[in-house]
SEDO-665850 format. One record per residue (C-alpha): residue number from 1; residue in one letter; z, y, x. Coordinates in nm, 3 decimals, padded with zeros to 5 digits. Each point is the difference from the previous one (the first is absolute). Example, Ala and Ser with C-alpha at 12.3 -4.5 7.8 and 13.67 -1.06 7.14 Angstrom:
# residues 2
SITE    nr   rest         Z         Y         X
SITE     1      A    00.780   -00.450    01.230
SITE     2      S   -00.066    00.344    00.137
END
This chain:
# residues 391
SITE    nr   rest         Z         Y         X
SITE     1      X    16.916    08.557   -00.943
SITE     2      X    00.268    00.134   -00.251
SITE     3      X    00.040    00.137   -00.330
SITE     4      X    00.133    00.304   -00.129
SITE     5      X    00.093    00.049   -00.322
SITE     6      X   -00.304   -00.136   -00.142
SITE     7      X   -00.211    00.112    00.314
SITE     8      X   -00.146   -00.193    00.319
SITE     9      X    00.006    00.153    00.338
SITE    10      X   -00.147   -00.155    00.312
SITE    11      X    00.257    00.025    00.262
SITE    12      X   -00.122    00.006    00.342
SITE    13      X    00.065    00.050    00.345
SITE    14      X   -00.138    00.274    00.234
SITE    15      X   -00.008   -00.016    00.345
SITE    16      X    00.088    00.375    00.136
SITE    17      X   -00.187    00.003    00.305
SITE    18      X    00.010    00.345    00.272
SITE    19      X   -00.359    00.089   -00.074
SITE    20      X    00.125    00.036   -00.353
SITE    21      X    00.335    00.179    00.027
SITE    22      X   -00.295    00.234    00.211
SITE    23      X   -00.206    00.056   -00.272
SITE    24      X    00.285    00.092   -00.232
SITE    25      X    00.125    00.200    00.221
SITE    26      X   -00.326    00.200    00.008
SITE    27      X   -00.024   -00.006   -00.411
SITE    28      X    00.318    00.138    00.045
SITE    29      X   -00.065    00.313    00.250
SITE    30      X   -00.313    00.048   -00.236
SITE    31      X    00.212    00.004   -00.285
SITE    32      X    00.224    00.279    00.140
SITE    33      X   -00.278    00.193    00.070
SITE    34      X   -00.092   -00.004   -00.316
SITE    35      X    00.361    00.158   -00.162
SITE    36      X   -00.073    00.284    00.273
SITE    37      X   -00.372    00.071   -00.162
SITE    38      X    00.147   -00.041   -00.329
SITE    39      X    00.278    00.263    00.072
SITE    40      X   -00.271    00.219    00.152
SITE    41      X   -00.181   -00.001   -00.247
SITE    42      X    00.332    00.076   -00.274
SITE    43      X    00.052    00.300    00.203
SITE    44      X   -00.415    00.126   -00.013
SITE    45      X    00.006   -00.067   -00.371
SITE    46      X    00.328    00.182   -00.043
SITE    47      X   -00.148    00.353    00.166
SITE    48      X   -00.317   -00.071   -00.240
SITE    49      X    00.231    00.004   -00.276
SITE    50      X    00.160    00.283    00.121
SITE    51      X   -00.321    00.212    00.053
SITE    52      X   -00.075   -00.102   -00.320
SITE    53      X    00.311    00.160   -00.184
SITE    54      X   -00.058    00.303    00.163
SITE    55      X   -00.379    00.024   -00.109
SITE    56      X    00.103   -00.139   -00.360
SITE    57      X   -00.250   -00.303    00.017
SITE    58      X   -00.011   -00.339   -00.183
SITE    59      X    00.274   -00.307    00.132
SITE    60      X   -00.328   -00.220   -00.033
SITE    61      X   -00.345    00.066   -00.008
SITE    62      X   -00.225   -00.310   -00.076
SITE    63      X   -00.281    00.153    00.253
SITE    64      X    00.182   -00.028    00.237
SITE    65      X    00.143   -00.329   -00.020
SITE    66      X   -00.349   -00.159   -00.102
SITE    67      X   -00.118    00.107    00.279
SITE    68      X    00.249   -00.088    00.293
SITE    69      X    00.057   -00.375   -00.145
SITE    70      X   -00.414   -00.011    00.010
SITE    71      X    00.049    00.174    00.364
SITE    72      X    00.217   -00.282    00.104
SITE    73      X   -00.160   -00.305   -00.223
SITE    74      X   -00.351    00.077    00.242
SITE    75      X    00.231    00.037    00.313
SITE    76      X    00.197   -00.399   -00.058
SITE    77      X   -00.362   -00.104   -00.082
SITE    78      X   -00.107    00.070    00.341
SITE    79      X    00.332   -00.084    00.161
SITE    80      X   -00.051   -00.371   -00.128
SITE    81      X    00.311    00.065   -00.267
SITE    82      X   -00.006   -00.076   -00.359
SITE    83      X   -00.088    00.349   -00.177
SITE    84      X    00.212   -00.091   -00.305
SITE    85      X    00.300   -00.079    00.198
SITE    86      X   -00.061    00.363    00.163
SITE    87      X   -00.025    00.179   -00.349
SITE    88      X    00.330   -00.202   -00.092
SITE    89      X    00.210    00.073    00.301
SITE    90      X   -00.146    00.416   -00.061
SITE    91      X    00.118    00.031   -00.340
SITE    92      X    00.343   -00.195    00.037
SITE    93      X    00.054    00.320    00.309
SITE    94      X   -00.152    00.217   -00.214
SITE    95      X    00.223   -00.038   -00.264
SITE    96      X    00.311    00.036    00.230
SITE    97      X   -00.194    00.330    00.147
SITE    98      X   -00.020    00.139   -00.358
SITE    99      X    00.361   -00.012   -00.025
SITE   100      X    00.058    00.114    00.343
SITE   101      X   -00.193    00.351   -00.121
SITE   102      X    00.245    00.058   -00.308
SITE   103      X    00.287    00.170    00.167
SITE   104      X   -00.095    00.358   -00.171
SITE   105      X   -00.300    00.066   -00.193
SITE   106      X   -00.157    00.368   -00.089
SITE   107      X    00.049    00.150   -00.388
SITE   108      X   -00.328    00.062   -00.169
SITE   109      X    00.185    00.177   -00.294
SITE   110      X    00.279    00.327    00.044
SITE   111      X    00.320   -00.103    00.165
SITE   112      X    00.167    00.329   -00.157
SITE   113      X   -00.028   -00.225   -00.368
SITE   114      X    00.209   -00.335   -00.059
SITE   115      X   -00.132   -00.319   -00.099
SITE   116      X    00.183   -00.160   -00.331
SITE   117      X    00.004   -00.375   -00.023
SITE   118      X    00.061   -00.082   -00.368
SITE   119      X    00.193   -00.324    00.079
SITE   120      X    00.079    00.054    00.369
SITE   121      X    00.265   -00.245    00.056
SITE   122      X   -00.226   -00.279   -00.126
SITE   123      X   -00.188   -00.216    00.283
SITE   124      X   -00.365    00.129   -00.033
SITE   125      X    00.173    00.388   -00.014
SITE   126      X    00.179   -00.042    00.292
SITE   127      X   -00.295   -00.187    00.217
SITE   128      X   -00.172    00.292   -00.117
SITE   129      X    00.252    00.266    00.041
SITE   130      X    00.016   -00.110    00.378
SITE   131      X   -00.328    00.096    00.081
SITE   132      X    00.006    00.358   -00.161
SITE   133      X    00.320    00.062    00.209
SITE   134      X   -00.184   -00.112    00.330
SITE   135      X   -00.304    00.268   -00.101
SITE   136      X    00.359    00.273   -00.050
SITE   137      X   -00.009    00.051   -00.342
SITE   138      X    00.307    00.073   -00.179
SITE   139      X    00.090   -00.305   -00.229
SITE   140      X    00.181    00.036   -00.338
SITE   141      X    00.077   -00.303   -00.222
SITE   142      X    00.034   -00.015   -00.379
SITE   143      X    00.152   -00.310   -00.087
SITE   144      X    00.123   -00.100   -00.377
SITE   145      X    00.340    00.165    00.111
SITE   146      X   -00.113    00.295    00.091
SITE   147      X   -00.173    00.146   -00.317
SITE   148      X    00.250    00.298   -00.079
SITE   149      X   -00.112    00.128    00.351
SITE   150      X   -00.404   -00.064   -00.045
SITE   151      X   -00.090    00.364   -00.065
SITE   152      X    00.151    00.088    00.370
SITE   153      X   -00.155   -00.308    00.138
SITE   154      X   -00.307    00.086   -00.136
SITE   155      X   -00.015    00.346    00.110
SITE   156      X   -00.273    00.134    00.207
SITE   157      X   -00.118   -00.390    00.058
SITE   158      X   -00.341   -00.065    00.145
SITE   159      X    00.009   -00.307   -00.084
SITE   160      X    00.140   -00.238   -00.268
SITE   161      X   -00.058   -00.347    00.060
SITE   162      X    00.139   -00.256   -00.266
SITE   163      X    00.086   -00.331    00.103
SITE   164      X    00.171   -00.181   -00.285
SITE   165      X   -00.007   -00.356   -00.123
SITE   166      X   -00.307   -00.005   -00.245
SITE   167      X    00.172   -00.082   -00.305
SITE   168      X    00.196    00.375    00.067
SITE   169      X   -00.301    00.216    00.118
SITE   170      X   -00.130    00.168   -00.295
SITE   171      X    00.327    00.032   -00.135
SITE   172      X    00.167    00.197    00.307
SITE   173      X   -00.354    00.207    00.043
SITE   174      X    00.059    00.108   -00.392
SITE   175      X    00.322    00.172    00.134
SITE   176      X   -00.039    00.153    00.270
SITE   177      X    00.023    00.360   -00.029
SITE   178      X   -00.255    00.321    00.083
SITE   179      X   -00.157   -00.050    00.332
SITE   180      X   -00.115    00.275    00.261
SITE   181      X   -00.365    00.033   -00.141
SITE   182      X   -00.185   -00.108    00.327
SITE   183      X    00.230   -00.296    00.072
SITE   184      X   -00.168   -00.364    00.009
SITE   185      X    00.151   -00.218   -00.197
SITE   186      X   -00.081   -00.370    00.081
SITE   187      X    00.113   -00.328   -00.106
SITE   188      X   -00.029   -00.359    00.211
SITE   189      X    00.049   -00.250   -00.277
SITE   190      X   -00.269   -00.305    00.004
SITE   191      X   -00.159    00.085   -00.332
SITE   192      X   -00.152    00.396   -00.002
SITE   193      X   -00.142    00.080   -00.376
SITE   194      X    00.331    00.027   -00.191
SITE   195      X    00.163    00.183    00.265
SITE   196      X   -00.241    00.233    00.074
SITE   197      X   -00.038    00.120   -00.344
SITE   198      X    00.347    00.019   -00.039
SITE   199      X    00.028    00.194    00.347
SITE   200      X   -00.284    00.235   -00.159
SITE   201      X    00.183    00.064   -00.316
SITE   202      X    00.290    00.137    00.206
SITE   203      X   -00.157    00.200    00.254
SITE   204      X   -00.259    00.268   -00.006
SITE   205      X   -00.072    00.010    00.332
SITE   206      X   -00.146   -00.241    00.297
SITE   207      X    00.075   -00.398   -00.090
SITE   208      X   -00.087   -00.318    00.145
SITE   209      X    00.055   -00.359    00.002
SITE   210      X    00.050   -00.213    00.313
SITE   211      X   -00.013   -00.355    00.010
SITE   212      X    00.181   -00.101    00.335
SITE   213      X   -00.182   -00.383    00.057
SITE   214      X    00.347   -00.120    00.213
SITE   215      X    00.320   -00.042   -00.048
SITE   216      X    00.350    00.196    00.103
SITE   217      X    00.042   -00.224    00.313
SITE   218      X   -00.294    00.128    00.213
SITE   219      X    00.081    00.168    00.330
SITE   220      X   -00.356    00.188    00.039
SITE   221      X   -00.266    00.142   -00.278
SITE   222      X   -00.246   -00.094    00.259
SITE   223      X   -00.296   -00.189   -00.168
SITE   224      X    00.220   -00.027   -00.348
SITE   225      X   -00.249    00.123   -00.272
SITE   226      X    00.139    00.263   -00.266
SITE   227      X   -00.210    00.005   -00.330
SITE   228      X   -00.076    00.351   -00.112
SITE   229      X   -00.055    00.059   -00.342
SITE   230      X   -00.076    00.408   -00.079
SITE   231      X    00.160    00.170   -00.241
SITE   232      X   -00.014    00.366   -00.015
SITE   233      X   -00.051    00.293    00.265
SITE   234      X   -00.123   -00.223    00.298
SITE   235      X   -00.047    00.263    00.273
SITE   236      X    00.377    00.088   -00.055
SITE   237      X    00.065   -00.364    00.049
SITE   238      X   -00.190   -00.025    00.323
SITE   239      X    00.319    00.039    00.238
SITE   240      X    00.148   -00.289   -00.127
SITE   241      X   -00.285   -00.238    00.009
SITE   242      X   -00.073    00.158    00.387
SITE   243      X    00.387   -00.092    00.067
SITE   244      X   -00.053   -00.348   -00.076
SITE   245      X   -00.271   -00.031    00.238
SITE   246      X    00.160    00.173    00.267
SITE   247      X    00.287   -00.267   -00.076
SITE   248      X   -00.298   -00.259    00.028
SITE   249      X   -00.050   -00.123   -00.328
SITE   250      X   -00.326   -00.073   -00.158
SITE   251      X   -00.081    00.192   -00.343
SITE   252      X   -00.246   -00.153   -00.265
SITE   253      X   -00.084    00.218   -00.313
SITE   254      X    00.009   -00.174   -00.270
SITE   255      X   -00.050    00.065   -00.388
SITE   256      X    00.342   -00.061   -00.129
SITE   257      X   -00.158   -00.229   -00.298
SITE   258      X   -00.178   -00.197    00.243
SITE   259      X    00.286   -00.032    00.180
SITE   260      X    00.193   -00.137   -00.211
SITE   261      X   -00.244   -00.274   -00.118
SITE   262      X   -00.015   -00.105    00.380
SITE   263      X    00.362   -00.022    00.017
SITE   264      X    00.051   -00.252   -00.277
SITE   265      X   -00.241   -00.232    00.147
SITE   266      X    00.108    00.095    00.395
SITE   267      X    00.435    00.021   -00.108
SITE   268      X    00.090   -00.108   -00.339
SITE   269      X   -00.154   -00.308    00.014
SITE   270      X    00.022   -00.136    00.332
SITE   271      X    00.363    00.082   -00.074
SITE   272      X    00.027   -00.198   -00.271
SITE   273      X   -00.185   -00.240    00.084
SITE   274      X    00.208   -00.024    00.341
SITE   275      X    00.332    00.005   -00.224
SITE   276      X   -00.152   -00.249   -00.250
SITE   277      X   -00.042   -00.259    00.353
SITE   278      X    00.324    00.095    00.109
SITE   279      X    00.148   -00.102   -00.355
SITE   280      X   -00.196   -00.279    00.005
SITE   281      X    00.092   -00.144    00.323
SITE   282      X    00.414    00.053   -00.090
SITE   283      X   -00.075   -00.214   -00.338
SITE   284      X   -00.148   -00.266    00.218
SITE   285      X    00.275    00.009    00.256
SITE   286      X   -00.220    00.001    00.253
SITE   287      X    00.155   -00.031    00.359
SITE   288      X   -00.095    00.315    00.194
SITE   289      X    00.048   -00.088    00.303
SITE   290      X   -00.250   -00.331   -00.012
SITE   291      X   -00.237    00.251   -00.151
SITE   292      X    00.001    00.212    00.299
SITE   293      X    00.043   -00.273    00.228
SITE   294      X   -00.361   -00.180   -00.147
SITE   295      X   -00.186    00.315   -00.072
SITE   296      X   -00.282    00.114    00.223
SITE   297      X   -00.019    00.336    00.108
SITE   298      X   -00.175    00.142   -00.304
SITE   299      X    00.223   -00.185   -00.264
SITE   300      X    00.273    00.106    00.236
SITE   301      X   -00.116    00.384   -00.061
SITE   302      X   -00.032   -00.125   -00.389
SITE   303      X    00.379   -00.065    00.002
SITE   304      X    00.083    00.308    00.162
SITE   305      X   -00.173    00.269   -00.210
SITE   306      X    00.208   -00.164   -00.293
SITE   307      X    00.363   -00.070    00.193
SITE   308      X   -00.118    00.412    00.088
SITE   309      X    00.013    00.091   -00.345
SITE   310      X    00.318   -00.180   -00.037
SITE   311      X    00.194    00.142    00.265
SITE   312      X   -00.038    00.369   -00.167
SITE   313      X    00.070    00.199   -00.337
SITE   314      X   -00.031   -00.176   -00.338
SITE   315      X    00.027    00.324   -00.119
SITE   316      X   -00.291    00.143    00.182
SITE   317      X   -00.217   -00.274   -00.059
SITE   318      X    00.057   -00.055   -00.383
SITE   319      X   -00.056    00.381   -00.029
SITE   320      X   -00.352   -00.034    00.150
SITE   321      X   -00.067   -00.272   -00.181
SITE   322      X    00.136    00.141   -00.347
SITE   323      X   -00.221    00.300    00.046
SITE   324      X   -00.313   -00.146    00.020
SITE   325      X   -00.096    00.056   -00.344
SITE   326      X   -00.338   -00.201    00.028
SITE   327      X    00.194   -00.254    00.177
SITE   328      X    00.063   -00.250   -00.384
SITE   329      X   -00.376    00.021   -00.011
SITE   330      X   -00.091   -00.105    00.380
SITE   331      X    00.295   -00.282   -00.084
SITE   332      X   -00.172   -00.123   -00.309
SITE   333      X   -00.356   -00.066    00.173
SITE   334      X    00.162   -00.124    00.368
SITE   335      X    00.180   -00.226   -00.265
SITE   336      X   -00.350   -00.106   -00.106
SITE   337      X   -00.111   -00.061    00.324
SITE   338      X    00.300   -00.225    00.066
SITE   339      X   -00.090   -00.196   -00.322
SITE   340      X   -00.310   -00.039    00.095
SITE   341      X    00.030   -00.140    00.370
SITE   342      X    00.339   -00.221   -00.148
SITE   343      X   -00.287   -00.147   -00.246
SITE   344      X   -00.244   -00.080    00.326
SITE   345      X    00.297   -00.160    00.185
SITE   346      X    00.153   -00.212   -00.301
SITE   347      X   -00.363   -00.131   -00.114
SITE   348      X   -00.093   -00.045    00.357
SITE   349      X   -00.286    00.237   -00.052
SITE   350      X   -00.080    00.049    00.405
SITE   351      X   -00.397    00.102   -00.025
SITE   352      X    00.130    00.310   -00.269
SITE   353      X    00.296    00.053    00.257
SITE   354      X   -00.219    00.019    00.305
SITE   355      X   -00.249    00.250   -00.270
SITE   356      X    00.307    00.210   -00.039
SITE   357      X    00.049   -00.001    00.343
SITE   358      X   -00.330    00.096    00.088
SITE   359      X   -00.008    00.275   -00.215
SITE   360      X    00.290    00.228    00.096
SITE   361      X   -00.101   -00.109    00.357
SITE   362      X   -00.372    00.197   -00.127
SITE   363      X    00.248    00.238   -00.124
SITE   364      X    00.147    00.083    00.351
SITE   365      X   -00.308    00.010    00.153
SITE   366      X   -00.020    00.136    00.392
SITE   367      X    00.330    00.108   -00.095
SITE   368      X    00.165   -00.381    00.066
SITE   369      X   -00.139   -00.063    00.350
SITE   370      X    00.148    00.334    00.129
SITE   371      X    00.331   -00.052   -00.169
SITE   372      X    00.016   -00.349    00.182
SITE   373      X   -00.061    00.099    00.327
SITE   374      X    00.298    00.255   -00.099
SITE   375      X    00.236   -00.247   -00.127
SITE   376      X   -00.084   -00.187    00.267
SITE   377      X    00.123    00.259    00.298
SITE   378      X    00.334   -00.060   -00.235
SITE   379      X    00.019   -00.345    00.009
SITE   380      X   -00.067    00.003    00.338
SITE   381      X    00.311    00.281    00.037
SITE   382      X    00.234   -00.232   -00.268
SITE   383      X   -00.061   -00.316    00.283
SITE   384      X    00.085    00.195    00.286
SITE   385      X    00.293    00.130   -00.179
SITE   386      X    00.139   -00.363   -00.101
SITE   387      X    00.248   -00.182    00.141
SITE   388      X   -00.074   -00.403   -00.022
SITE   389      X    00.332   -00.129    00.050
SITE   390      X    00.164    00.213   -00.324
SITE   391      X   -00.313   -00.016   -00.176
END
């Protein structure tokens, strides 16, 4: 036995026998056959995408997918295989196949018009911009240099998507100038009311807010969900919403005050809240690396989600967080709720702890079962993915 940086390892001997050099040898040959199936398949999936540019159909369609992973789920039942390790090894080549059907896409709105991106140049306007420029339509960007030229930007747009930092939308929507009466105008900022009433102050015609649930770095819409919150002159609108879902994205409608309510509890303050752990952990000079070295998988994920938020924009993330307006409020009582189980843990209250426990677990209902077999096919995915010797 021997120790590694703070970890034991049995070290062992293994006698390599010709029967076994045999049967690696025919894991091997099996393995190669599986690259060629896999690159078989790449090139089937490919001409589906294909046939779907030409016929202007959805990247993904849910039908579809639900029912070839049940297809093959029945099929390793029989077989003797593990159905869930089917399903997993589907949607990992599934995911790849998406991607291998993006090449081109069809236009569901009228190539002759450009597409304005108020804010082009940023991240989330240029992932964005990419994908109207694969569909062929002519892409114009109005950046904050380029205001003496908006009114020829501008003209005969179809579309005029803003994509600002949040803290500048309603500001830059105030000045934008006269727009072609039928052209969308659309913003993808993370909170919809003020924006959309500021985007229906300024234009007379059709107006919507988008709500893209991803960030800049994605390489496919497939699967990513876009919230949809209406504003004015829907049927005009309809091309655009149709050209997400051709790109494979997933549209919810939403009410743009309900959406925003949901945000502050679903972003602003699992930001915080992430930041506030993050701060926490610096004041306590905690050593990272142990951390991730000791953690199990799901702590593990724990400490990723916040080293995530700390690897991006300050600037993006205090925006979201400074314009949750309800956001003091939800502080104030999650404060409470902080005082309260600080008072269980200092008077060593643990019947009223477990009660507390019991009752949010009431709370979640069917709800928590299903969301740990989920996290579970995570954990499972975080193991694989670990390396025990760097921890």
């Amino acid at each position: 036995m021997r120790i590694m940086r703070g970890r034991f390892f049995l070290q062992c001997d293994v006698v390599v026998t010709a029967d076994l050099n045999d049967l690696r040898a025919r894991i091997d040959q099996v393995d190669d056959e599986l690259v060629d199936v896999l690159t078989r398949r790449a090139q089937l999936t490919a001409a589906v995408g294909a046939w779907k540019s030409r016929h202007r159909l959805p990247l993904y369609v849910p039908e579809r997918e639900a029912q070839l992973l049940a297809a093959r789920r029945a099929k390793a039942a029989a077989a003797g295989v593990d159905p869930a390790l089917m399903e997993d090894v589907l949607r990992r080549i599934m995911r790849e196949s998406y991607s291998s059907q993006e090449a081109d896409f069809s236009a569901a709105g009228d190539l002759a018009r450009p597409v304005v991106i108020v804010g082009g140049n940023g991240a989330l306007g240029r992932c964005l911009g990419s994908f109207f420029i694969r569909s062929g339509y002519t892409l114009r960007v109005l950046d904050k240099d380029d205001w003496g030229k908006a009114p020829s930007l501008l003209a005969n747009a179809g579309l005029v998507l803003v994509a600002v930092p949040i803290e500048h939308t309603c500001a830059l929507i105030a000045r934008l100038p006269q727009l072609p009466p039928d052209c969308i105008l659309a913003d993808v900022t993370s909170i919809k009311q003020a924006p959309l009433r500021a985007m229906l102050a300024v234009h007379a015609g059709p107006v919507v807010g988008l709500h893209p649930m991803f960030g800049p770095d994605v390489k496919s819409l497939a699967k990513q969900v876009v919230a949809v919150c209406p504003g004015r002159d829907a049927e005009r609108c309809r091309w655009l919403l149709e050209q997400l879902t051709i790109w494979g994205a997933v549209l919810r409608e939403e009410q743009a005050e309900h959406h925003d309510r949901a945000m502050e509890l679903i972003q602003a303050m699992r930001h915080l809240t992430s930041m506030a752990y993050g701060i926490f952990l610096q004041r306590q000079h905690a050593d990272l690396s142990e951390l991730m070295r000791l953690s199990s998988p799901i702590y593990r994920l724990e400490l990723a989600m916040v080293g995530r938020l700390f690897a991006q924009s300050p600037q993006l993330y205090v925006d979201i967080i400074m314009a949750a307006k309800g956001l003091p409020r939800l502080l104030e009582q999650y404060r409470d709720v902080l005082d309260g189980l600080f008072k269980r843990v200092r008077e060593r209250q643990r019947t009223e702890l477990i009660e507390d426990f019991n009752g949010a677990s009431a709370y979640f209902g069917d709800l928590a079962p299903a969301l740990l077999r989920e996290s579970g096919e995570l954990l499972r995915k975080a193991h694989d993915a670990r390396d025990p010797l760097t921890g």
